[in-house]
C-alpha positions in Angstrom: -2.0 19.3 -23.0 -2.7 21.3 -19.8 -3.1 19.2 -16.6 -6.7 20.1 -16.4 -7.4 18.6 -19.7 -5.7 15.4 -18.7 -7.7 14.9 -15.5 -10.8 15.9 -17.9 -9.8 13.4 -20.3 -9.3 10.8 -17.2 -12.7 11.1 -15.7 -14.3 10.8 -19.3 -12.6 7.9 -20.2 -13.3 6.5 -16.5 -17.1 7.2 -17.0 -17.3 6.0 -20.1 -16.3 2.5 -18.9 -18.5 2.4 -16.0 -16.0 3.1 -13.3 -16.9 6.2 -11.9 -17.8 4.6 -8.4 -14.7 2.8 -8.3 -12.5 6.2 -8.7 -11.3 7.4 -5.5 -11.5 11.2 -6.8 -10.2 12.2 -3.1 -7.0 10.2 -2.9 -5.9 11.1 -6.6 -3.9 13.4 -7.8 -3.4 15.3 -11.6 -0.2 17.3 -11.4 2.0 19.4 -13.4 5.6 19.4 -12.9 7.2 22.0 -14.9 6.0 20.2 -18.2 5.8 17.0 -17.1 2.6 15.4 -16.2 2.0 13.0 -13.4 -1.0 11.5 -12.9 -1.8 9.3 -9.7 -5.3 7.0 -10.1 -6.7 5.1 -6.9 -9.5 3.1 -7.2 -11.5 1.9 -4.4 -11.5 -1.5 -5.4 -8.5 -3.6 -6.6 -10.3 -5.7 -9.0 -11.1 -2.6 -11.1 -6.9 -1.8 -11.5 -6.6 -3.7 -15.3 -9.4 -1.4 -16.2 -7.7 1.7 -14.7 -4.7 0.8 -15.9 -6.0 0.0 -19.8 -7.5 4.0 -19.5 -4.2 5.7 -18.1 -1.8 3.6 -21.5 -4.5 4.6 -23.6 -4.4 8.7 -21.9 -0.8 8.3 -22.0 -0.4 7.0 -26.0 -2.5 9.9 -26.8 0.4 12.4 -24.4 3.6 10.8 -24.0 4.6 14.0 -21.3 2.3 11.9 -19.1 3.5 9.8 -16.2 0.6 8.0 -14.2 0.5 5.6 -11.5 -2.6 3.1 -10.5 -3.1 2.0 -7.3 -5.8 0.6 -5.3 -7.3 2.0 -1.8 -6.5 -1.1 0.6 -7.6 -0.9 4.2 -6.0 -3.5 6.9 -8.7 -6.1 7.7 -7.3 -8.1 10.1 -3.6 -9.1 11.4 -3.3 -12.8 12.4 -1.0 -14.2 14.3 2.5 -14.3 14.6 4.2 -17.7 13.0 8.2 -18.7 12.8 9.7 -16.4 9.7 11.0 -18.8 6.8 13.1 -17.7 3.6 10.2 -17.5 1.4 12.9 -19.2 -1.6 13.9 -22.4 0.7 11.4 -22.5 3.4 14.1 -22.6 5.8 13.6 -21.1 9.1 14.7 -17.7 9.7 15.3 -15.8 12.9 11.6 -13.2 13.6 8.0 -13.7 13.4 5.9 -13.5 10.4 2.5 -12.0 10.6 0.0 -12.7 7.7 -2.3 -9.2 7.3 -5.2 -9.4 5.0 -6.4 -6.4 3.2 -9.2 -5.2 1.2 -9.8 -3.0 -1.6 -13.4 -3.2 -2.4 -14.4 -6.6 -3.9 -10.4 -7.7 -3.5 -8.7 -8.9 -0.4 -4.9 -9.9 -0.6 -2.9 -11.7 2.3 0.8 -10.0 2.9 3.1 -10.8 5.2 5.0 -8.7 7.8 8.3 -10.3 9.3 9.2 -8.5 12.6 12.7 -9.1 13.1 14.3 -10.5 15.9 15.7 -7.0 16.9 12.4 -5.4 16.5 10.5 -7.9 18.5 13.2 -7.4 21.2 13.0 -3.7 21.2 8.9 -3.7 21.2 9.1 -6.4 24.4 11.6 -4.8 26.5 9.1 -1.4 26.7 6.2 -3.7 27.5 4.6 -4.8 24.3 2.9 -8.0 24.7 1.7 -10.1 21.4 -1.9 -8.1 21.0 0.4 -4.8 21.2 3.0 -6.3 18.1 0.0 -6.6 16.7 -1.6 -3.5 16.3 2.0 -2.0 15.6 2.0 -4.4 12.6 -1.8 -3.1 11.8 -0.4 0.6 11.6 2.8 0.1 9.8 1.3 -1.7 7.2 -2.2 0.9 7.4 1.0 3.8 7.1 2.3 2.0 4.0 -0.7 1.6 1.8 -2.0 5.2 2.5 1.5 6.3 0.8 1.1 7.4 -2.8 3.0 8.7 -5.4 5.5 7.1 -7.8 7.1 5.4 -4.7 4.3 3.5 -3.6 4.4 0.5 -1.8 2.5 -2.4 -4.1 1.1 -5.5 -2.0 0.2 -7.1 -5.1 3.6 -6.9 -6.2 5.9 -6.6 -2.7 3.2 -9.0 -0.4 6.3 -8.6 2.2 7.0 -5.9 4.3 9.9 -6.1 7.8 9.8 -4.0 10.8 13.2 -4.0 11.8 14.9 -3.1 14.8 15.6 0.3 13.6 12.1 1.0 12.6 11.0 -0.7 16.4 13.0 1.9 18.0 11.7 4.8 16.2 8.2 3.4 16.7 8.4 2.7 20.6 9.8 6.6 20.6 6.6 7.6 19.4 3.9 5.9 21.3 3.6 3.4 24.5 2.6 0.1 24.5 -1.2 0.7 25.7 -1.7 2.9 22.4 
């Protein structure tokens, strides 16, 4: 099956169940490598992905040479503020600040958390990034993250944790000052 005929195949079955205005058509991707057929779905709202994902098993029984991934299009809705980092496991404290991010994907909205480490917060303070700053570097890493596709996506339903350590601080306070 040629890769055209797979996205063909895709759309059908994704208009036949009613989710053509859920498909992100922009932000997915039907590609052939060498053979092998990968097949990246966004939909534009995160309560639709069971429904994606029944379509792209049933596409993929009917040509095992296909590899698909579903995601969701999440945008960054708000970053809250910053609260003492605990082991999620034990709920002991942990050295860093936690910052709870909600996004939203259509109809579905999903609270993650990002822990800025102790190094990182360091790093981000000493070149004059006050709390509001943090923040919106939190808002972009996180915006950077869920714009990724590919089979290496990051999943917040699945990974609702990301950490800006003191490596990444460093490389993000090389790129951009604190008024950005």
């Amino acid at each position: 099956m040629a890769v055209l005929d797979v996205e063909s195949r895709f759309e059908e079955k994704i208009r036949q169940a009613g989710l053509m205005p859920f498909f992100s058509a922009s932000e997915s991707h039907f590609l052939d490598l060498e053979g092998d057929l990968f097949v990246e779905i966004v939909a534009s709202d995160g309560a639709k992905l069971s429904e994606f994902r029944r379509i792209a098993e049933e596409v993929k029984a009917e040509n095992p040479s296909v590899s698909a991934v579903v995601r969701a299009h999440w945008e960054v809705k708000k970053v809250g503020d910053a609260a003492q980092a605990r082991n999620f496991e034990t709920g002991s404290p942990w050295f860093g600040e936690l910052y709870p991010v909600t996004l939203e994907s259509g109809s579905d909205t999903k609270e993650i958390w990002v822990e800025v480490t102790t190094l990182a917060s360091k790093a981000l303070r000493q070149r004059g990034f006050d709390t509001e700053a943090i923040k919106r570097v939190v808002r972009d890493f996180v915006g950077q993250r869920v714009k990724i596709g590919g089979s290496s996506y990051w999943d917040p339903i699945r990974f609702p944790r990301l950490e800006i350590s003191g490596d990444t601080a460093e490389y993000i306070v090389s790129k951009r000052s604190a008024k950005q």
